[in-house]
C-alpha positions, 0 to 999 in steps of 0.5 A: 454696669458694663459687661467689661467693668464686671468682668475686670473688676471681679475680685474672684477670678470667675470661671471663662477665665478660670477654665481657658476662656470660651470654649475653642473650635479645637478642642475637639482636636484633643491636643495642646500646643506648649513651649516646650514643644519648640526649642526656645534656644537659639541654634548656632546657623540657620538651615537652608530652606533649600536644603530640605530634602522629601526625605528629610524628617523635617519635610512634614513641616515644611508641608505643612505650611504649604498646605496652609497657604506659605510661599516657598519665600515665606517658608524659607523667611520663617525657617532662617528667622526661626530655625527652631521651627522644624524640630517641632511636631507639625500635628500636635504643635504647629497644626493646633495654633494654624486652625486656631487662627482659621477659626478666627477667621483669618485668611492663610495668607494673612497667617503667614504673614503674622507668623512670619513677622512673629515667628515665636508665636509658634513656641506659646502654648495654645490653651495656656497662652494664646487662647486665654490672651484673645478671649481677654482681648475680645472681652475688652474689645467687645468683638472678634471682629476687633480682636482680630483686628488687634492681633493684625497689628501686633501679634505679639498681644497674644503673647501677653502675660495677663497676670501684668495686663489685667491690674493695669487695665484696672487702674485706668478703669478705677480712675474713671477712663470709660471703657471705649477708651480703653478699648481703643488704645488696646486696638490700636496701642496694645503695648501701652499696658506692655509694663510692670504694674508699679511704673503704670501706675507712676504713669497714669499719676503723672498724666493725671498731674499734667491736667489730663482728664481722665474721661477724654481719649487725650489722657490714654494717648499721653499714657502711651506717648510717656509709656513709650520712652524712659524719662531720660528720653523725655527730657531729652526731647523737653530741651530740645523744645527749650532751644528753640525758645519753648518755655516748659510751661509751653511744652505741657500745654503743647502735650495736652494739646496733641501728646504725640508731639513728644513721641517725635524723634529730637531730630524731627522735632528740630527738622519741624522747627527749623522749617517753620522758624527759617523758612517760613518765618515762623515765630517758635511759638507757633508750632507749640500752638499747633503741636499738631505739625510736629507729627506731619512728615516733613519730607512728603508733607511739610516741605512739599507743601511748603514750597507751593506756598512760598512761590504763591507768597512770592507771586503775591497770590497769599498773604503771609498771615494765611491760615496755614494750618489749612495749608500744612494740616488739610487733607490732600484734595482740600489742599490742591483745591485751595491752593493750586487749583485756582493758580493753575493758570497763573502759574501752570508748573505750579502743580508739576513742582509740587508733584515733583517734590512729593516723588523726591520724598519717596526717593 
């Protein structure tokens, strides 16, 4: 049995969780960082970073984070964000959770960055909070490496309360989901398991309704994709694929197919349609058979390519019938080389329309 199934399923709390994971680098340090060291309140304005004076009893802080790789806008950013953050002590709050993350092995710039973009991480406690909230996530991941990787893209995980992570993580291991599975959507979708215990269980019953199998990747990203809105959000989006002529049989089969094409906006879903159906010519049903589409961009994506292929269908150069999943869904250097490499000379703007279209979608 793999290390993460004797881990997670253990009845008995063992002891790296009991006693706050693996030992840290900052024990040594012989202070803890907790909640309560930070104000959680919100204060009535925010201070000017600028009108922090030497003299001031909050210069220590802002000292602090220059010694540790802040820019003067960073600190200034953190502070208006997070007022609170100079009432704290910066040796025995601050100081402890900046180490934590260098012993990690993160850059300074790449802690700012993080703390910057979440502030409250600073109000957790160390040993209780955030510490315990990595070495779970390393046990699941199986590497620092990807932890840390986690944590680059959502902070917010070392915040988690593991009392609600650790029973939904079970129920998707008790179902048969494999490990490297679950290991991949806590990488990349950590917020899926962001919910009480009840509702993820009506959620992964519901996915397994739909006739996902529990062993494929498919049924972790339907997981999140149904996590990810309420119900009234997902019916909303069904009748939007029903105007455009999508029976509900069609929808499921198309979320079983690609379940990301119901984490689309209803606007986008009705952008994707309408460019099919009225432009290209599309039969509706189309798209359900290639939900793939439906999460393409349609300004630097859908539109630009769809114009190249609309002049080469006028100039007789494709069919009408062409593939045209390789023209919307191809990599960019498949798409230039199939379709307007070999027309250069035929048409010769027909790469410079093409670039202007791309620039107009980033306008």
């Amino acid at each position: 049995m793999l290390l993460l199934r004797r881990i997670i399923l253990v009845r008995q709390t063992s002891s790296v969780f009991a006693h706050g994971f693996s030992e840290s680098p900052l024990k040594s340090l012989r202070y803890s960082s907790t909640s309560s060291e930070i104000a959680s309140s919100p204060k009535s304005a925010s201070p000017d970073f600028n009108s922090v004076k030497p003299e001031n009893d909050e210069k220590p802080v802002i000292v602090l984070f220059e010694n540790h790789g802040f820019s003067k806008t960073q600190i200034s950013e953190l502070v208006k964000k997070f007022p609170q953050v100079l009432s704290a002590n910066p040796e025995k709050t601050l100081l402890p959770k900046l180490l934590f993350f260098e012993s990690k092995g993160l850059s300074s710039p790449e802690i700012a960055k993080l703390v910057c973009g979440f502030p409250s991480i600073l109000t957790r406690s160390l040993d209780r909070k955030i510490i315990p909230a990595f070495d779970y996530i390393q046990v699941l991941l199986q590497t620092k490496e990807k932890a840390i990787a986690s944590i680059k893209r959502s902070l917010g995980i070392l915040t988690w309360d593991l009392q609600t992570i650790r029973p939904n993580v079970e129920t998707l291991i008790q179902i048969g989901v494999p490990d490297s599975n679950i290991a991949t959507i806590l990488q990349y979708q950590p917020r899926v398991f962001l919910v009480n215990t009840v509702r993820f269980k009506e959620i992964v019953e519901e996915v397994k309704e739909m006739g996902f199998n529990p062993l494929r990747l498919k049924f972790v990203l339907a997981v999140f994709a149904m996590r990810a809105m309420s119900k009234s959000t997902w019916r909303k989006k069904v009748e939007v694929y029903k105007k455009w002529g999508w029976p509900e049989e069609e929808i499921l089969v198309a979320f079983r197919r690609h379940p990301w094409c119901m984490m689309a906006s209803e606007d986008k879903i009705n952008g994707i349609m309408d460019f099919f159906v009225n432009k290209i010519g599309c039969e509706p049903l189309y798209v359900a058979k290639r939900p793939a589409v439906i999460t393409l961009s349609l300004k630097k994506r859908i539109v630009p390519r769809g114009v190249v292929y609309q002049v080469l269908l006028s100039k007789g150069l494709i069919k009408k019938d062409v593939n045209l999943p390789l023209v919307f869904e191809s990599t960019e250097s498949r798409f230039l080389g199939k379709f307007i490499d070999p027309h250069k000379e035929l048409i010769p703007g027909l790469l410079k329309l093409y670039k202007e279209k791309l620039e107009d979608a980033k306008r």
